[in-house]
N, C-alpha and C positions, 0 to 999 in steps of 0.2 A: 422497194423495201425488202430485199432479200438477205439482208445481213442484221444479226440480233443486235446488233447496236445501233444501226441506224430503225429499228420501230423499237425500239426505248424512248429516241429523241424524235419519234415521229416524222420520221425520215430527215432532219434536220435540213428541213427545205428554207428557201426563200421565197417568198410571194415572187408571183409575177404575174399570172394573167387570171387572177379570181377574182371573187365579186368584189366593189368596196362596201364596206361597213354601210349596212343601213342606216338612215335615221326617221324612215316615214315607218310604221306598224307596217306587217306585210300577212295576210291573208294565208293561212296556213290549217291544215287540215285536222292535224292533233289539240294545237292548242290555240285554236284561233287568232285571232291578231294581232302577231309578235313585232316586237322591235328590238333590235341588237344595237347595242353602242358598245364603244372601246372604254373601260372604266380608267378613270382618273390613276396613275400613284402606283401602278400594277406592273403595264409592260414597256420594254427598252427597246436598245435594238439587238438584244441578244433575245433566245429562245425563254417565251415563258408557255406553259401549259398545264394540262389536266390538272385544272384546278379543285380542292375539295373544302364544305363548311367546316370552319371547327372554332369552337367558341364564339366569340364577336366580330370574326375576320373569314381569311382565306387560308389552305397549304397549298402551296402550290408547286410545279419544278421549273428550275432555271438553271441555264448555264451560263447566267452572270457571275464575275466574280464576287463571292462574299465569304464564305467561310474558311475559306484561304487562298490567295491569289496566283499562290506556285501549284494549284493542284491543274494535275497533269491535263493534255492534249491529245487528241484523236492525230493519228499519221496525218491528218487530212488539215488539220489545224483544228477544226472541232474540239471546243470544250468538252469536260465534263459536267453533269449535273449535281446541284443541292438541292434539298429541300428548304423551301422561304416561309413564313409567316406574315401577314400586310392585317392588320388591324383595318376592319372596315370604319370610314368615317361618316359617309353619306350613302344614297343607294347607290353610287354608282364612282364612288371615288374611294381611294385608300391611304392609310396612312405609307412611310418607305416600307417597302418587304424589310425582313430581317431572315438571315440565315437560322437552322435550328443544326446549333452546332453539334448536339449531344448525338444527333441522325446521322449527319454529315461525315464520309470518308474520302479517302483522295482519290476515289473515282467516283462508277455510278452512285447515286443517291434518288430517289426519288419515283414520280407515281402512285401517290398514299390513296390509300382510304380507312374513317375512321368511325370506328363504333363507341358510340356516347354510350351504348349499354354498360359495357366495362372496362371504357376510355383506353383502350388501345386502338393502337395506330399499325396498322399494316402500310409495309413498304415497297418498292424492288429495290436490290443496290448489285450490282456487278461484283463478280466473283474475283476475288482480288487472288487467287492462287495464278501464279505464273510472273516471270519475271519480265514479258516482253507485250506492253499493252496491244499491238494490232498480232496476236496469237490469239486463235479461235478461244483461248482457254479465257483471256480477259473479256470478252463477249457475251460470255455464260451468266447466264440472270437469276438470283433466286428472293425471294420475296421473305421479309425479316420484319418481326413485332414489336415493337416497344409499348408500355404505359404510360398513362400521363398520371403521375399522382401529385396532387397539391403544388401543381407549377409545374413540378420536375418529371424529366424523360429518365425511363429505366433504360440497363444498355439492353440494344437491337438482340433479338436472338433470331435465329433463324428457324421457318416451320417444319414441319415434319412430312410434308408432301413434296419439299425441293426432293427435283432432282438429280444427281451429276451426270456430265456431259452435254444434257439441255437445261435450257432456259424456263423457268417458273417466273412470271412478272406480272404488274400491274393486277394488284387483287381489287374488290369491290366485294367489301364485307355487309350483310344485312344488315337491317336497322337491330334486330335482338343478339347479331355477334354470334347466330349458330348458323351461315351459309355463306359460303364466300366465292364468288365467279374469281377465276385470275387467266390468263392467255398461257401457253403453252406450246413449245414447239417437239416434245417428249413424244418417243414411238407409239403407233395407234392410232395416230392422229390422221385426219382427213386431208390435210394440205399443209400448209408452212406452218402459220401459227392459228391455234383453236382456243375456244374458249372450254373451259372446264368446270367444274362444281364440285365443292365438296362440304360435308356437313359437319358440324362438332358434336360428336356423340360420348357422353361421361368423358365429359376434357378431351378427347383424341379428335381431332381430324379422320373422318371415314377416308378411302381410297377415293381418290379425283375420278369423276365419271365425265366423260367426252360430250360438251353436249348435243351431238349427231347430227345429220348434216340437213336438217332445218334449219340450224344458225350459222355451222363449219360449214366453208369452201375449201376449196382445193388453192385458196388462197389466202392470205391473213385474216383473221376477226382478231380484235385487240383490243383494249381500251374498255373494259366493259364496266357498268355502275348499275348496282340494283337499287330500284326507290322504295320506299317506305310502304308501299303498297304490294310490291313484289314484283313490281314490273322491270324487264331488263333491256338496258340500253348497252350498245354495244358501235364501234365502227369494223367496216370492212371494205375491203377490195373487192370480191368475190361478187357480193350481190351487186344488183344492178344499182348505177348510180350514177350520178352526175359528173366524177371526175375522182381519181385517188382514194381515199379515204371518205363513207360517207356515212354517215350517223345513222343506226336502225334501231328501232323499238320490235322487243319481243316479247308478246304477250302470250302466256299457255292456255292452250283448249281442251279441257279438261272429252277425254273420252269414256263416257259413263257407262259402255259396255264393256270397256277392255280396259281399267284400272292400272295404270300404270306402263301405258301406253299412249300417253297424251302427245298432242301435236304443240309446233310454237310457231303462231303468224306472224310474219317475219313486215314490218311496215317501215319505208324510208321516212326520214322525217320531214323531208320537203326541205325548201325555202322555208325563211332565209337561213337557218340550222346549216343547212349543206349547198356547197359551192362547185367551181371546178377543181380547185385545190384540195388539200387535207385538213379534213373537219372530225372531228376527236374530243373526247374527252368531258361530254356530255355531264353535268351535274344538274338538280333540282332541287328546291328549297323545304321538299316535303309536302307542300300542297300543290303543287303543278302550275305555278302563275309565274314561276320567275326560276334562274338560274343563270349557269356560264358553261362557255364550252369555247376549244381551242379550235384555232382555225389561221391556216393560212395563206389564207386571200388575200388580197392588198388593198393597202388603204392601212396596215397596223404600222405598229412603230418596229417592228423588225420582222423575225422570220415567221416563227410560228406567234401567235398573242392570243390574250386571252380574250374575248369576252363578253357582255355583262346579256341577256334575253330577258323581255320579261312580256307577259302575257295580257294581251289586250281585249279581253274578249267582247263581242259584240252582243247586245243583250238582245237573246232570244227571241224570235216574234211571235209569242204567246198564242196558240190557237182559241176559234172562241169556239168555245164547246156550248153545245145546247144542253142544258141539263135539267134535268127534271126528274121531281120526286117520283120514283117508282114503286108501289109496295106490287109485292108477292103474296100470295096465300095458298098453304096446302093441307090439301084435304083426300080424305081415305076415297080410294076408285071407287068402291063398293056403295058405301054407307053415305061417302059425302059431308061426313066427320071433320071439323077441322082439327087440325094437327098440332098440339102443342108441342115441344122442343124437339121439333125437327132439326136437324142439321143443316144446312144451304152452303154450298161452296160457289160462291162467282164469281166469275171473269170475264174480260173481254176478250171475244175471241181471236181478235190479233194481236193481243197483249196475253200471250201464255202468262208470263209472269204474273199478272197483276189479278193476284185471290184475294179474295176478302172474305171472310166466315162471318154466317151471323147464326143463330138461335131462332126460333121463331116463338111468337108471345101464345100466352094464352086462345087467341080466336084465331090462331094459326097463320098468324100474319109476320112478315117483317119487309123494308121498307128500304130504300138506298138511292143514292141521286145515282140517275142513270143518263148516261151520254146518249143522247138521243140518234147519233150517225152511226153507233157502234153495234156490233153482232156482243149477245152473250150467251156465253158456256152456264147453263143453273144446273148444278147437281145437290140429290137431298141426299141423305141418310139417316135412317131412325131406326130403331130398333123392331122389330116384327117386319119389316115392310120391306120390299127390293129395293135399292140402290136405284136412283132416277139420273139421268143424265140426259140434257138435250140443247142440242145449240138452236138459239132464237135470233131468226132474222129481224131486221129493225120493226117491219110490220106485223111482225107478231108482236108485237111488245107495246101497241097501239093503243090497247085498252088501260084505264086508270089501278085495276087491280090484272095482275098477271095469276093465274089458279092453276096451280099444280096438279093433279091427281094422279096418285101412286099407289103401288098393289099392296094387298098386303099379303105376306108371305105364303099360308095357306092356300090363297086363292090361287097360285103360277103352279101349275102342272109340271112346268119346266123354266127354268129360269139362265139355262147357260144356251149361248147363240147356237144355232147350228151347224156341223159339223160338214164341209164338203168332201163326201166322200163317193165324189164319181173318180173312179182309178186313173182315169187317163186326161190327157191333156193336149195340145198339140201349140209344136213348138213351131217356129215361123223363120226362117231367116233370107239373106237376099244373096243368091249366090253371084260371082263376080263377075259370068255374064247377065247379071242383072234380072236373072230368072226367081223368082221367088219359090224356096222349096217349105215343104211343109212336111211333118209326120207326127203321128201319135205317141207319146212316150208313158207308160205306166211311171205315175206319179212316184213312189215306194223305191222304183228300181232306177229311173233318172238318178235321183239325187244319190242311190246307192253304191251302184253297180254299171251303170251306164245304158244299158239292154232296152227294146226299142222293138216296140211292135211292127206294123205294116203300115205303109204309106198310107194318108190323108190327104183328102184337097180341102180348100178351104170353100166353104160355103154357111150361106145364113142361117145365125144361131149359133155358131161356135166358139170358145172364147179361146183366146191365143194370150197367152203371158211371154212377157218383153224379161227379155234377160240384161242383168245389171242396173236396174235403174235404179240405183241409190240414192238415198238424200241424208245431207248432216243431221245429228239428232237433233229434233225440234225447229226441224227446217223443211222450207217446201222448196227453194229454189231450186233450178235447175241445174246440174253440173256437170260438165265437159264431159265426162266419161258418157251421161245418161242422153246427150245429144245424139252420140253413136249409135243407141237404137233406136232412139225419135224417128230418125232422117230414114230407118229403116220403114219405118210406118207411114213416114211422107211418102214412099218412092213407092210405093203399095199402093197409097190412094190414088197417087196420079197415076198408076198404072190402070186402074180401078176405076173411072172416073164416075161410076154410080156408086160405089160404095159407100156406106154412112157405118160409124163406127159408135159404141160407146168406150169411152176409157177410162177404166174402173182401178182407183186405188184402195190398199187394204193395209193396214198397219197389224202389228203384234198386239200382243192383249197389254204389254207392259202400260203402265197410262190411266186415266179414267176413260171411263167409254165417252162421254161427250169430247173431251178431248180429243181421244181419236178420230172419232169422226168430223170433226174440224181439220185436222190436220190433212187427214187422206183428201175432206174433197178442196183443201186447198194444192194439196198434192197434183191430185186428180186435171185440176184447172190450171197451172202451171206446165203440165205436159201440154193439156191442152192448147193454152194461148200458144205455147212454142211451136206449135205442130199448124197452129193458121197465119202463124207469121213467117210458113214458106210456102205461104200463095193457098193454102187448102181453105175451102168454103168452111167457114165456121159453122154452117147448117148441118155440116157432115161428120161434125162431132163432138158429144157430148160428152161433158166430164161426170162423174160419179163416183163419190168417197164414200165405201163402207164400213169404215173403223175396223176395226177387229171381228164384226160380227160374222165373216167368212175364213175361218182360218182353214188351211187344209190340212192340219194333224190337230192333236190332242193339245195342243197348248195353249191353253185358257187363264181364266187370271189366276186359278187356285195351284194352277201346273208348275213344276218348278221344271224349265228347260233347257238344251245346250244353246248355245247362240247362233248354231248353225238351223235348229228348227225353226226360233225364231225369226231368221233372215228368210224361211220359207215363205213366212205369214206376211213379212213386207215386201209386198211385189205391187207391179201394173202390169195387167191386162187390158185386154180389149176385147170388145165383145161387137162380133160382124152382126150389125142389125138388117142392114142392105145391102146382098153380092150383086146386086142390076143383075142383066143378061150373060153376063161372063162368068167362067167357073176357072177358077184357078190352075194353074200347071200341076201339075205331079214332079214329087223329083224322081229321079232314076234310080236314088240310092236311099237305104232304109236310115242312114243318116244323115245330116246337114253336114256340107261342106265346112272345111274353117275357111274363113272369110279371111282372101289372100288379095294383096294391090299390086299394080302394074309397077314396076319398077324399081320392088323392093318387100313384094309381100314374102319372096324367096331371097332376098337379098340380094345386092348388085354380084356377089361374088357365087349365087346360088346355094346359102348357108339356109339351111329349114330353120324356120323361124317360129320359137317358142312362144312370146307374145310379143303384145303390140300394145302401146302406150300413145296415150291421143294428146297431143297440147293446145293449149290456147293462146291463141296469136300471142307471141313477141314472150311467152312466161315459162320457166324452166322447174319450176317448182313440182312436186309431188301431190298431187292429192291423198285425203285418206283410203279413198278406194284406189288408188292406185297401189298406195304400201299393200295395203291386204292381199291385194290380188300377186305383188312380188312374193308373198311371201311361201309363197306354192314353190319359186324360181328356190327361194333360199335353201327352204325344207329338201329339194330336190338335190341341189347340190351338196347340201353335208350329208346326204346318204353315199350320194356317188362321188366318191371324193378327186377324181378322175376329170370329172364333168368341166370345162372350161366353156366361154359365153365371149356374144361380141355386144357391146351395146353400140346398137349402129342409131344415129340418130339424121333426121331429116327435116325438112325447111319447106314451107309453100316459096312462090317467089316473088312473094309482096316485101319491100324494103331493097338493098344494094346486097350485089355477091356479099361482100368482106361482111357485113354485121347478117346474114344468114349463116354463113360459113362458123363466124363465132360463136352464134345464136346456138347452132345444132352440136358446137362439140361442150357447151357450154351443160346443155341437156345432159348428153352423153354423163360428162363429170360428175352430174348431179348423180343420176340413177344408177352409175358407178360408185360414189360415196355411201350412199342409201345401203346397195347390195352389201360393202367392204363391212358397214356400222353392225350389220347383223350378224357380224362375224365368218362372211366369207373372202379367202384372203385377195390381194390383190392382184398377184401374178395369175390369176385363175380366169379375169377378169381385162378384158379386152375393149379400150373404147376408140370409136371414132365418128367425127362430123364431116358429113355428106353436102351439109348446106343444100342447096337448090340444086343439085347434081343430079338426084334421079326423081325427077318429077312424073307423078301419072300422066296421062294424056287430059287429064282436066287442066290448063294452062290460066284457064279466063276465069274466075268464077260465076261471074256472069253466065259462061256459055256452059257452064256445068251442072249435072243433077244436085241436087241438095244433100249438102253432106260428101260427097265425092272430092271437093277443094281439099276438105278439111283432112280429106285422109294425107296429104301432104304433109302434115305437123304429127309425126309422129315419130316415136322411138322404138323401133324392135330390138328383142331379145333374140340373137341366132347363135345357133348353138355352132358351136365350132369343134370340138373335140366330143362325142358325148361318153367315152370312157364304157365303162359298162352298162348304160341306159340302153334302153329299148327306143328308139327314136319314134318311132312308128307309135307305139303305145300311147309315148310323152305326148305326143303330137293329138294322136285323137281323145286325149283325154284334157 
């Protein structure tokens, strides 16, 4: 598909070795149990495709003849395209298409999508300037609006984000008619064709923004349709798939500390949706149970065909909950008073979401069917009295009346947690002959200045904080990044083999306090499990969530703080309860080594390497700590405008040479895209894939330390030019 007119007509292929058309429902992960058929009345053996609703029928594009049968031919023999109308009769049959002539010109025509809010119709139609149709100049796409008022089409005009020389095509307007995705092959762009967005702000179209390379490849995204809910569907080559063209859903993850900064999780759609072929053109009927989309597989009546999905789903197996009435009562610490209108917020504690408010009556009571397998979060609030928060295990909850008692304000001395304010800390890491170093670092001047007391050994009673271990908002699972210091914690215990550990997480104040302390010790136990599921005695270590109530600066719930302080307050540590008979190494140097691999931690050509980037088997994608932590690389280079990078990317050697090899420049591209989006240019930027080429000496995973395999899947940053940087600085910093 490297030519703008062939992903107009969707490569204007012919089936030959994709799926045939289903006819049994097929088990699918988005929308459960689909079934596709070929609709009656629709497709020939010419091109039909990206079909869209409108009225009681379909629009849809062909390059049958109908609205005039002299209109011209591709060098190749290739039609040109119309736009059709086919009146729906049954669910799954149509009346004949009809040309819609008022659209229809003597070339491209076609690719609609249409807004019932103010019954326009967006189009693509080929840029008819030039006198010689296979000239780059007839290939040029730009996308044109008509109305539908009272039956009749207004003429086409064109928008005010085309642009000349490239290609504007294929829009997918919102259901309200103020957002509209279209593909683009216009400069700025991440690969061949992107998708883009743009808003209608007092009548104008804003400037088209890229939408970065969460969705953009360095290879086509096309065809995109946003549904009623705001969800976007999209095809590409780029992401990983089945064959050609395959159909993705992109849903946005709203990031609530960084405000316009959000991510988009990028999902294939599976079978039977997507084939070996090209699958495209994705539409939904508004509720998510039925729709059409083009594809061409074999088994249609020509090249590309339309058609019909719809949605089977299998009715849920209802869990049976034990429920039973629960009342509550709260009463004064002091006196033993019951509490009239208290406040009560609850929830269950694996269901953040799920609050429910109640009041409490006159004898300080109030009452809720309660799930009896479930942990709950009870928090009060009432006026005079401190704020209560406490997660209740099942067996607390045992009793017919649950009794609250809460202070009243007078009576707390002090009502804000404790402040940790022992100065120093000591930080832990695993140098890369497997020696573990250690030293003390004044808390104030770490995070400010870098500056670094005198060596420490580790010994019992010390606590050690793990660097990086982040987790999504309102999430405890584990993620790739925070493995890399797990496995550092594994290789310590087995080196250790008395030692017992506690592992303590701590969240920021933002939150209520029972919350948080839910979340950290589910935190807390998620490192954990991960850490005895590489052979470590679970006897040797225990988890412990302390919410917020250990913060190490000033930022409490009433503090208003940077984001970087509170990144201080969400950490995990450990705390050495048992060093056995053995005392730790000393390192030789007042600082910890940077953690460099055989084979590539200086890179195969000896280029000093900025950082390092961990992947997870077989996936190319970024995470959000990943961007954050680029974004040290970005800020660095728009100071030093000199500064040029390799992105060298590598492979473990699980799967075949040729899909490692692809795998890792695949990586490269990505983290290449990413850097270009932030607006560093591209000649600056260097990429290449290594595949299984320089592997550490760990070969087996089996015969390897935990965590040492994995250092095989990763991507360095190495500096190649550093212009006027201080390398030495960049490096220890």
């Amino acid at each position: 598909m490297k030519n703008i007119s062939s992903i107009f007509v969707a490569a204007l292929l012919t089936g030959s070795c994709g799926l045939v058309a289903q006819t049994d429902a097929v088990p699918n992960d988005l929308f459960g149990k689909v079934k596709i058929s070929l609709p009656e009345g629709l497709n020939s053996a010419s091109l039909e495709f990206s079909p869209i609703y409108f009225n009681d029928g379909l629009i849809f594009t062909s390059d049958r003849f109908g609205t005039n049968e002299k209109k011209g031919v591709f060098s190749n023999g290739k039609k040109f395209t119309d736009l059709f109308f086919s009146e729906q009769m049954g669910e799954v049959s149509f009346k004949a298409p009809k040309p819609i002539g008022k659209l229809n010109t003597k070339y491209h025509d076609g690719i609609a999508s249409y807004s019932e809010a103010d019954q326009k119709l967006y189009f693509t139609r080929s840029n008819r300037k030039g006198t010689v149709l296979n000239t780059k100049k007839a290939k040029r796409l730009k996308i044109f609006v008509s109305r539908y008022t009272d039956g009749v089409w207004s003429d086409p005009q064109p928008v005010s984000f085309n642009v000349e020389k490239y290609s504007t095509c294929h829009p997918a307007i919102s259901a309200d008619g103020k957002t509209m995705y279209f593909a683009s092959n216009r400069p700025g762009g991440l690969g061949e064709m992107d998708i883009y967005v743009t808003h209608l702000e007092n009548e104008k179209w804003t400037d088209p923004v890229n939408m970065g390379p969460d969705i953009n490849t360095a290879q086509n995204e096309i065809f995109p349709f946003n549904d009623v809910n705001g969800t976007l569907y999209f095809s590409s080559e780029g992401h990983e798939n089945l064959g050609g063209l395959d159909m993705f859903m992109a849903e946005e993850v709203v990031n609530p500390h960084n405000p316009g900064e959000d991510n988009w999780e990028i999902t294939n759609l599976g079978e039977p949706f997507n084939s070996f072929e090209d699958d495209f053109g994705f539409v939904e009927n508004g509720k998510g149970n039925e729709g059409f989309f083009t594809s061409g597989r074999t088994g249609g009546g020509g090249g590309d065909d339309i058609y019909a999905w719809k949605s089977e789903p299998e009715a849920p197996e209802k869990p049976v909950l034990a429920i039973a009435r629960k009342k509550v009562k709260v009463v004064d610490a002091i006196t033993g008073k019951e509490l009239a209108m208290t406040n009560i917020i609850l929830s269950e504690a694996n269901r953040p979401g799920s609050i429910i408010r109640y009041t409490t009556t006159e004898d300080g009571m109030m009452s809720f069917d309660w799930n009896t397998e479930s942990q709950y979060v009870i928090e009060t609030q009432k006026t005079g009295y401190v704020d209560y928060s406490k997660v209740y295990e099942v067996e607390e909850m045992a009793d017919d009346i649950v009794v609250i008692r809460i202070n009243p304000m007078k009576d707390i001395a002090a009502t804000t947690p404790k402040i940790n304010t022992n100065p120093t800390k000591v930080v832990a890491t695993i140098a890369e002959d497997s020696r573990v170093e250690a030293h003390e670092e004044d808390i104030e001047n770490f995070y400010a200045k870098g500056e670094k007391t005198e060596n420490a050994s580790l010994e019992t009673g010390q606590l050690i904080e793990l660097n990086h271990i982040y987790y999504e908002f309102d999430k405890y699972n584990i993620k790739e990044s925070a493995k890399v210091e797990l496995d550092k914690v594994v290789t310590l215990l087995r080196q250790y083999p008395e030692m017992e550990i506690d592992l303590n997480s701590h969240t920021d104040s933002r939150g209520t306090d029972g919350y948080n302390e839910w979340l950290s010790q589910e935190r807390a136990k998620s490192a954990v499990n991960y850490i005895v599921s590489k052979g470590i005695d679970a006897q040797r270590v225990t988890a412990k969530g302390y919410g917020e109530g250990l913060p190490v600066n000033e930022c409490l719930n009433t503090m208003k703080c940077s984001e970087d302080k509170h990144q201080m307050n969400r950490r995990t540590e450990f705390l050495i309860k048992n060093m056995g008979e053995k005392t730790i190494l000393k390192s030789n140097t007042s600082k910890p080594k940077k953690l460099t691999f055989q084979g590539g931690g200086n890179g195969p050509d000896n280029l000093p390497v900025l950082q390092s980037i961990f992947h997870a088997s077989g996936q190319t994608g970024l995470t959000s700590t990943d961007k954050e932590e680029l974004k040290s690389l970005v800020n660095t280079m728009k100071k030093h405008e000199a500064m040029t990078v390799r992105i060298a990317s590598f492979t473990d050697a699980v799967g075949n040479e040729t899909f490692n090899q692809t795998l890792s420049e695949k990586r490269a591209q990505y983290i290449a895209n990413y850097i270009s989006s932030q607006g560093i240019r591209g000649r600056r930027i260097e990429m290449i894939g290594y595949g299984e080429n320089f592997l550490t000496d760990c070969l087996n995973p089996a015969d390897c330390p935990t965590g040492a395999y994995d250092q095989n899947r990763r991507t360095d940053i190495q500096i190649t030019n550093p212009g006027d940087v201080d390398v030495t600085a960049l490096l220890e910093k």
